[in-house]
One Martini backbone bead per residue (centre of mass of N, CA, C, O) as a GRO file, in nm:
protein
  309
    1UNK     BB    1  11.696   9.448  12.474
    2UNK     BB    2  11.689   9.650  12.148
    3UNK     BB    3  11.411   9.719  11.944
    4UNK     BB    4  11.368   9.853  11.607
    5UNK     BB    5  11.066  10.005  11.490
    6UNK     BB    6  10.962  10.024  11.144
    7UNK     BB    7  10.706  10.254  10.917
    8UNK     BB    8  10.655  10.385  10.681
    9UNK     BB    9  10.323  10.458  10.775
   10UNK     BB   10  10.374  10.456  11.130
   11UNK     BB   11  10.249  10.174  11.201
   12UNK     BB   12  10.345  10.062  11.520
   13UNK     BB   13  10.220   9.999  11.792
   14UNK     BB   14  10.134   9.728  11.757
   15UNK     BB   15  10.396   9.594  11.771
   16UNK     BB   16  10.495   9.700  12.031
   17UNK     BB   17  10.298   9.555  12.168
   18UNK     BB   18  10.365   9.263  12.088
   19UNK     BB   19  10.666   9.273  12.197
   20UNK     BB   20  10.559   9.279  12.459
   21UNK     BB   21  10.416   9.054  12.541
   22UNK     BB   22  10.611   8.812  12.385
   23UNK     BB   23  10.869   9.011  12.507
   24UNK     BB   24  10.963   9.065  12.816
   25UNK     BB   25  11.214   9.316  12.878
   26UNK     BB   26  11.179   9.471  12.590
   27UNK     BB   27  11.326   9.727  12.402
   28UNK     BB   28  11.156  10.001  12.227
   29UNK     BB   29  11.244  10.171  11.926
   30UNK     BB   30  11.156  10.501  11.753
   31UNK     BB   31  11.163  10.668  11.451
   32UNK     BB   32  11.251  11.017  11.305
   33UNK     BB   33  11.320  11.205  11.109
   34UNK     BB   34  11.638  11.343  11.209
   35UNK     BB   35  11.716  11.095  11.408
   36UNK     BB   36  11.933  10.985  11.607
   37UNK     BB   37  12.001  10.674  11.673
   38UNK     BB   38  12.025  10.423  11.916
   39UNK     BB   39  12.128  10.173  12.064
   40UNK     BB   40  12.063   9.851  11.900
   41UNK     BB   41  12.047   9.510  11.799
   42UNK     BB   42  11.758   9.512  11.633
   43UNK     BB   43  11.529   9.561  11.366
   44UNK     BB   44  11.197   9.628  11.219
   45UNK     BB   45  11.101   9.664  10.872
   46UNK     BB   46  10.895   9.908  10.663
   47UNK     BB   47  10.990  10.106  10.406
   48UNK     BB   48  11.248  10.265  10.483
   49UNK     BB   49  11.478  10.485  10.532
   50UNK     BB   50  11.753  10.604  10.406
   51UNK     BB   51  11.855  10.774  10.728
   52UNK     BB   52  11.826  10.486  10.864
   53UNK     BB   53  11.997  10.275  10.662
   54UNK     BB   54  12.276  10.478  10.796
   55UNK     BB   55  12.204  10.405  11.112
   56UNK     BB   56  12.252  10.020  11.097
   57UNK     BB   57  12.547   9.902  11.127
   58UNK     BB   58  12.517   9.789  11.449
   59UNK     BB   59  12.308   9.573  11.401
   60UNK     BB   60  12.232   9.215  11.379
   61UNK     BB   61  11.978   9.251  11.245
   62UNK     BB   62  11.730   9.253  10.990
   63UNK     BB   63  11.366   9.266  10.990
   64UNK     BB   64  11.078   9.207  10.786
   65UNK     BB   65  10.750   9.246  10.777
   66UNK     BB   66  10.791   9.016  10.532
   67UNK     BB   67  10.882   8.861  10.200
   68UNK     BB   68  10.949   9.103  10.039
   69UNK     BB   69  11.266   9.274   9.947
   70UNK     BB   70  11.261   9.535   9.702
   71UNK     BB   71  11.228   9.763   9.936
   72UNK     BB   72  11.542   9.701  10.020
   73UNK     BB   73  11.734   9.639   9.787
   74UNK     BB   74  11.704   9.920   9.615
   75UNK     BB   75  11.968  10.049   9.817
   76UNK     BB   76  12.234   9.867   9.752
   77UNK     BB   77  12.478   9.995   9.922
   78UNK     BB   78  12.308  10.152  10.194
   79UNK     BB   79  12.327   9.924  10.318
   80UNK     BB   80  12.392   9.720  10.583
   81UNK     BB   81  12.624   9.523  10.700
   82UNK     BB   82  12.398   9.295  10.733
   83UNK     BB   83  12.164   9.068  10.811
   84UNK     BB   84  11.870   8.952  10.652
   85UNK     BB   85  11.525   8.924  10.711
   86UNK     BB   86  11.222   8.711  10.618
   87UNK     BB   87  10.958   8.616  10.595
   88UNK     BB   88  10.803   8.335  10.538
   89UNK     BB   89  10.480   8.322  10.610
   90UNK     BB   90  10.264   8.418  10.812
   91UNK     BB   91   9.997   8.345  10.702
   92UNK     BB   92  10.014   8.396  10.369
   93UNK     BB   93   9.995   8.121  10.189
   94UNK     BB   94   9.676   8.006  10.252
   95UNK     BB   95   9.578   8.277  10.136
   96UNK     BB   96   9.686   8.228   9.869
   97UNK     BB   97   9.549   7.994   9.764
   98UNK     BB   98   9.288   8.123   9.794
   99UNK     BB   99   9.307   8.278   9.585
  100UNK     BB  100   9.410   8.137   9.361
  101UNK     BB  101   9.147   7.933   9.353
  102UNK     BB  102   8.912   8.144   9.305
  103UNK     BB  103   9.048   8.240   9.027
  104UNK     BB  104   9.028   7.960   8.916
  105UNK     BB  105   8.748   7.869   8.976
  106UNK     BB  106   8.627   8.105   8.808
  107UNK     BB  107   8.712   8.012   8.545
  108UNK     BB  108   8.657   7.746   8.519
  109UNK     BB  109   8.335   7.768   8.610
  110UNK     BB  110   8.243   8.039   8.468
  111UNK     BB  111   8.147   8.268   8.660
  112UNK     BB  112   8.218   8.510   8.501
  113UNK     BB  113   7.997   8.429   8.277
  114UNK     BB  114   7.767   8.457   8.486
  115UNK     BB  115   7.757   8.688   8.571
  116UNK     BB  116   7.680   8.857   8.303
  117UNK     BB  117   7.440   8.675   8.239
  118UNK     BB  118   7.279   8.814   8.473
  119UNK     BB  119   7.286   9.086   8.448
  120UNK     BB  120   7.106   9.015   8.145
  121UNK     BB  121   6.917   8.793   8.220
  122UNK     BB  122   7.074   8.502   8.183
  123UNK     BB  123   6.987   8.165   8.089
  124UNK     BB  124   7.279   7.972   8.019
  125UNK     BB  125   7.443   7.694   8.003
  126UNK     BB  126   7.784   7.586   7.994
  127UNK     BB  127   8.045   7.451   7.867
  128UNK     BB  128   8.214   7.229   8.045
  129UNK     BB  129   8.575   7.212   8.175
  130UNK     BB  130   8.835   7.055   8.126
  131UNK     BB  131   9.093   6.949   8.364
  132UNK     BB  132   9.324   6.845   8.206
  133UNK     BB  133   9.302   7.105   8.005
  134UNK     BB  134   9.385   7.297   8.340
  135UNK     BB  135   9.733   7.374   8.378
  136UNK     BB  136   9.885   7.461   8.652
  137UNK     BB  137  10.148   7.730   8.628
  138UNK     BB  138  10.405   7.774   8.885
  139UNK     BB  139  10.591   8.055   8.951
  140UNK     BB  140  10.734   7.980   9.223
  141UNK     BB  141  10.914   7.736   9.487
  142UNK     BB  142  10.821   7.814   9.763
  143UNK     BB  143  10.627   7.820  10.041
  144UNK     BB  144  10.371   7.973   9.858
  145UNK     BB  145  10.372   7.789   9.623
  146UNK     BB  146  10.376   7.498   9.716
  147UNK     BB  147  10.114   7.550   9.848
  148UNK     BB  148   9.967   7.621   9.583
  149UNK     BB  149   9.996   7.342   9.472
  150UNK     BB  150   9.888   7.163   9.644
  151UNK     BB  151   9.588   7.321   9.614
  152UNK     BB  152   9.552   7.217   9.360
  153UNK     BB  153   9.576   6.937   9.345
  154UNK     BB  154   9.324   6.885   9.552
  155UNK     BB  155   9.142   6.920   9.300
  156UNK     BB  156   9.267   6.787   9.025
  157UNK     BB  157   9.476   6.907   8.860
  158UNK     BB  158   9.737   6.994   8.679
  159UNK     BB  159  10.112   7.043   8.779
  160UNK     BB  160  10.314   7.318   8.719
  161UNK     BB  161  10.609   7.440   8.777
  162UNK     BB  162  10.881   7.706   8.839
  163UNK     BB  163  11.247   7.777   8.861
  164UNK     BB  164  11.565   7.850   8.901
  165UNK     BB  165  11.612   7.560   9.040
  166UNK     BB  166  11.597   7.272   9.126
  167UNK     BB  167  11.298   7.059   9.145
  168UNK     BB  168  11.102   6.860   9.403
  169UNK     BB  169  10.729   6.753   9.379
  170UNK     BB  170  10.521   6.598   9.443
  171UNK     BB  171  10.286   6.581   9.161
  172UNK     BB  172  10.504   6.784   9.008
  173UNK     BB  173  10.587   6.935   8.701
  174UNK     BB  174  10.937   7.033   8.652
  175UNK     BB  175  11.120   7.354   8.597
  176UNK     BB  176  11.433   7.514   8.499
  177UNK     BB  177  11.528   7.774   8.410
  178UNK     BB  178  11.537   7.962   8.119
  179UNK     BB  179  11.539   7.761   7.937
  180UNK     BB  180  11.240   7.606   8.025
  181UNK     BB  181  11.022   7.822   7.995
  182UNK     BB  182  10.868   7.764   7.716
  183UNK     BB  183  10.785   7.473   7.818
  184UNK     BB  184  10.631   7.601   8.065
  185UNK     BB  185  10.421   7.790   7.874
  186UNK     BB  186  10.334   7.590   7.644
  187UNK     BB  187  10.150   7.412   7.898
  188UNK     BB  188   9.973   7.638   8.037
  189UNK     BB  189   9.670   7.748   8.128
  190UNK     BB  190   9.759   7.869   8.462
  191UNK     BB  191   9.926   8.165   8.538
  192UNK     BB  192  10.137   8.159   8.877
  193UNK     BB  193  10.286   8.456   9.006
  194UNK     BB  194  10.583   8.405   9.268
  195UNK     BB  195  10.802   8.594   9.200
  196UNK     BB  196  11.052   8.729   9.262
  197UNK     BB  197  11.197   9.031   9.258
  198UNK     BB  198  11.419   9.071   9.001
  199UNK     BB  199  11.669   9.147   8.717
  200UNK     BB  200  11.539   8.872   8.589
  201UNK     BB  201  11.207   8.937   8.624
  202UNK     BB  202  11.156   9.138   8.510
  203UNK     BB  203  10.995   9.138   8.231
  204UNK     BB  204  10.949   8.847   8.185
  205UNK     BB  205  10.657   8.930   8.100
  206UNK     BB  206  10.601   8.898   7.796
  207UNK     BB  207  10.490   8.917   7.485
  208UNK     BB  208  10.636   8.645   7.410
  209UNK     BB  209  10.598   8.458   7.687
  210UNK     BB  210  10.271   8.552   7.660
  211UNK     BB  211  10.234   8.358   7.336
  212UNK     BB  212  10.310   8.088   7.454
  213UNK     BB  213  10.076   8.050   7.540
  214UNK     BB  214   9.804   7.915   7.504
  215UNK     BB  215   9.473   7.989   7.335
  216UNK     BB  216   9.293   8.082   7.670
  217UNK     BB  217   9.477   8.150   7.892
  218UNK     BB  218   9.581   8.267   8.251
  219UNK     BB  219   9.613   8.524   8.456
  220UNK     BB  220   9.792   8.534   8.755
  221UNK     BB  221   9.890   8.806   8.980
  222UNK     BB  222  10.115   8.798   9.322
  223UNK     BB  223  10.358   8.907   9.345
  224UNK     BB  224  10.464   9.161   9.093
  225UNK     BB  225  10.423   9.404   8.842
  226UNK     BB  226  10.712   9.402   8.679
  227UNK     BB  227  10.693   9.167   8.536
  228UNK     BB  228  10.495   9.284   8.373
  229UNK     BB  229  10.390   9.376   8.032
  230UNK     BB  230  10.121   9.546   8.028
  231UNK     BB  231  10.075   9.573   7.742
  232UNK     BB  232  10.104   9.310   7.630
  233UNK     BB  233   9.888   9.207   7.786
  234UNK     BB  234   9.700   9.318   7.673
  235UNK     BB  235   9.681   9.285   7.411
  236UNK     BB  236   9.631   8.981   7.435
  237UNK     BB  237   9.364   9.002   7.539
  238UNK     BB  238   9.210   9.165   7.311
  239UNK     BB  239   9.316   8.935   7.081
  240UNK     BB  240   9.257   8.610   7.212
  241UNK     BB  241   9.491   8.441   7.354
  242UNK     BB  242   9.420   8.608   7.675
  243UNK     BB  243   9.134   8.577   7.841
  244UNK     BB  244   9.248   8.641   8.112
  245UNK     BB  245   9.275   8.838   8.448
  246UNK     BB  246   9.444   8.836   8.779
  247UNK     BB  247   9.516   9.098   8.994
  248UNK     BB  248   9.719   9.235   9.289
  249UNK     BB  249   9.973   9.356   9.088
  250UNK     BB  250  10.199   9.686   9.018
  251UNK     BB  251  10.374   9.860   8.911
  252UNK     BB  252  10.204  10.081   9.011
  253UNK     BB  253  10.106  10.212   9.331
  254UNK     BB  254   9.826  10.259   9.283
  255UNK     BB  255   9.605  10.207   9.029
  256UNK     BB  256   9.555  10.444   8.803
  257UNK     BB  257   9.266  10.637   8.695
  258UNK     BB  258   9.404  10.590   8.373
  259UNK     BB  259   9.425  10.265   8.348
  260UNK     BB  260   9.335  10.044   8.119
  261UNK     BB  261   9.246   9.801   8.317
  262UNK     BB  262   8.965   9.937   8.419
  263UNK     BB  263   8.822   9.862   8.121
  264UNK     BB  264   8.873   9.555   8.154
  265UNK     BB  265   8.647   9.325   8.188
  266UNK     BB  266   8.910   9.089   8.158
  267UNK     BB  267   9.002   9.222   8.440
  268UNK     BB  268   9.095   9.175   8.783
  269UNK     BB  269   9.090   9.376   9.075
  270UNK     BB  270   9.316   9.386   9.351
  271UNK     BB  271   9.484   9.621   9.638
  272UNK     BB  272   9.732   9.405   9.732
  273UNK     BB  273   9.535   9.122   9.925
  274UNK     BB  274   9.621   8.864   9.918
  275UNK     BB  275   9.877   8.846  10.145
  276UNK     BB  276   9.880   8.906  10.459
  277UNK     BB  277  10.026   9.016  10.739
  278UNK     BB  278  10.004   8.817  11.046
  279UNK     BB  279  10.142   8.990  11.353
  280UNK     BB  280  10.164   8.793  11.534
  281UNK     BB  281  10.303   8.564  11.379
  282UNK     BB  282  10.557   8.743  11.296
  283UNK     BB  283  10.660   8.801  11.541
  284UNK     BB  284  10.727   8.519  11.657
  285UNK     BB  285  10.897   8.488  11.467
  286UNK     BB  286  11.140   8.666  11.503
  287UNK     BB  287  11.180   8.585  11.794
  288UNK     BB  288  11.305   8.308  11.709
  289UNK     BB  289  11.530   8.415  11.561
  290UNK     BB  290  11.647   8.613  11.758
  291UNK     BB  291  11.710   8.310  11.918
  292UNK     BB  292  11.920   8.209  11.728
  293UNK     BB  293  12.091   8.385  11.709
  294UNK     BB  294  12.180   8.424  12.030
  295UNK     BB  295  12.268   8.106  11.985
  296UNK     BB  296  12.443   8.059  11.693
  297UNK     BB  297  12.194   7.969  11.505
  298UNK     BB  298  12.021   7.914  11.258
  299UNK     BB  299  11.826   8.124  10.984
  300UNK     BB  300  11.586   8.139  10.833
  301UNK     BB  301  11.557   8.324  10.531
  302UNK     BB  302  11.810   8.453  10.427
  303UNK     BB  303  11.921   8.707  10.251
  304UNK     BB  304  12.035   8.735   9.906
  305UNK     BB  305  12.156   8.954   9.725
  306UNK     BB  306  12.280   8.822   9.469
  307UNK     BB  307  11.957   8.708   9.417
  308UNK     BB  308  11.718   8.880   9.526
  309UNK     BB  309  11.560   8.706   9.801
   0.00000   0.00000   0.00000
């Protein structure tokens, strides 16, 4: 079996060592701009160039190193007739789980102004916000939504969900479809955003949807930054309707040195690490898939184009 591995930052060796271990026997592949693909069975990639994607026609499937697809989807035509497969969970979700939890828990329990009032040496404690009055809303309840809702229910938190079709999850009120957005937006205290970009959610949180919320609400966001319209965010930020933000995703990356969201204190930034792929889970899992193709049998993950993920 010959498997092409492909990042477009370069960083193969590690992957190529993971699957000579894993799957002893298995030729590994690697290409660069310019050069012709040998024949291969299956691809393994992240950030793909163009010249690549027109040169994977022949392969039984694409698999790619993450849970995100908008980076591959955006070829669309010129992507291969070939099935692609992403990542589902490969030590993701507990990751997310853990963000979602630290950045609700430093709201709630008022650390970020625990830390202001440091910085100018003031002892004054603050009256503590009551947990039924901080209901956490998760948009997408997929692998990683499911875990981080489970995670806060844990806590002991009101959890209310939002997806694109109907979803039952104990102890969680759900809401479906775009006609309930405003009615589960209407009820959340902290919301956390886990939708894949797809051209529906582009630019979801706009200014209307996030004055939607009550106010004093929160934003987490760990998606994709282009879900959010920042400046709506930023305005009504400063307006005093939402409280602040914890973002670890943004329209452009790295975020820009003349960013406005750098200068406010009530945006906290993180560089795109709530949940990191961690490679040896993903090979195996790649590997498990790539062993279901083989055998004729069902395979997890399987993206669809036509709904974006």
């Amino acid at each position: 079996m010959r498997i092409l591995l492909y990042r477009g930052d370069g960083v193969v060796t590690p992957w190529t060592q993971d699957f000579a271990r894993a799957m002893p026997g298995v030729e590994t592949l690697d290409w660069k701009e310019g050069e012709t693909l040998p024949p291969c069975d299956y691809a393994v990639l992240w950030n793909p160039a163009p010249a690549l994607l027109a040169q994977l026609g022949g392969v039984k499937a694409v698999f790619l190193m993450g849970a995100g697809v908008d980076a591959v989807l955006k070829f669309g035509d010129a992507l291969p007739q070939v099935p692609i497969v992403r990542l589902g969970d490969a030590g993701m979700a507990v990751q997310m789980a853990e963000y979602v939890a630290y950045a609700t828990l430093r709201y709630f329990r008022r650390f970020d102004e625990y830390e202001e009032q440091a910085r100018h040496g003031l002892w004054s404690p603050l009256a503590p916000h009551a947990k039924e009055d901080f209901t956490i809303g998760v948009m997408g309840l997929g692998k990683l939504g499911l875990r981080v809702a489970e995670t806060m229910r844990s806590f002991g938190f009101p959890v209310r969900g939002w997806s694109r079709t109907a979803k039952e999850v104990p102890g969680v009120e759900c809401f479906a479809g775009m006609a309930s957005l405003d009615a589960f937006l209407g009820g959340t205290r902290v919301l956390v955003s886990l939708l894949p970009l797809t051209a529906e959610t582009s630019n979801l949180l706009d200014r209307r949807r996030l004055a939607t919320l009550p106010k004093g609400a929160y934003l987490i966001n760990v998606a994709r930054g282009a879900q959010v319209a920042e400046p709506d965010l930023l305005a009504l930020i400063r307006s005093g309707h939402i409280e602040g933000a914890t973002l670890d995703v943004f329209r452009n990356e790295p975020l820009p040195a003349p960013h406005p969201f750098w200068d406010e204190p009530r945006i906290t930034i993180t560089p795109h690490i709530s949940a990191l792929t961690i490679r040896g889970e993903a090979v195996r899992q790649i590997i498990d898939k790539i062993a279901a193709f083989e055998a004729g049998q069902p395979v997890d993950d399987l993206v669809d184009r036509r709904l974006g993920y």
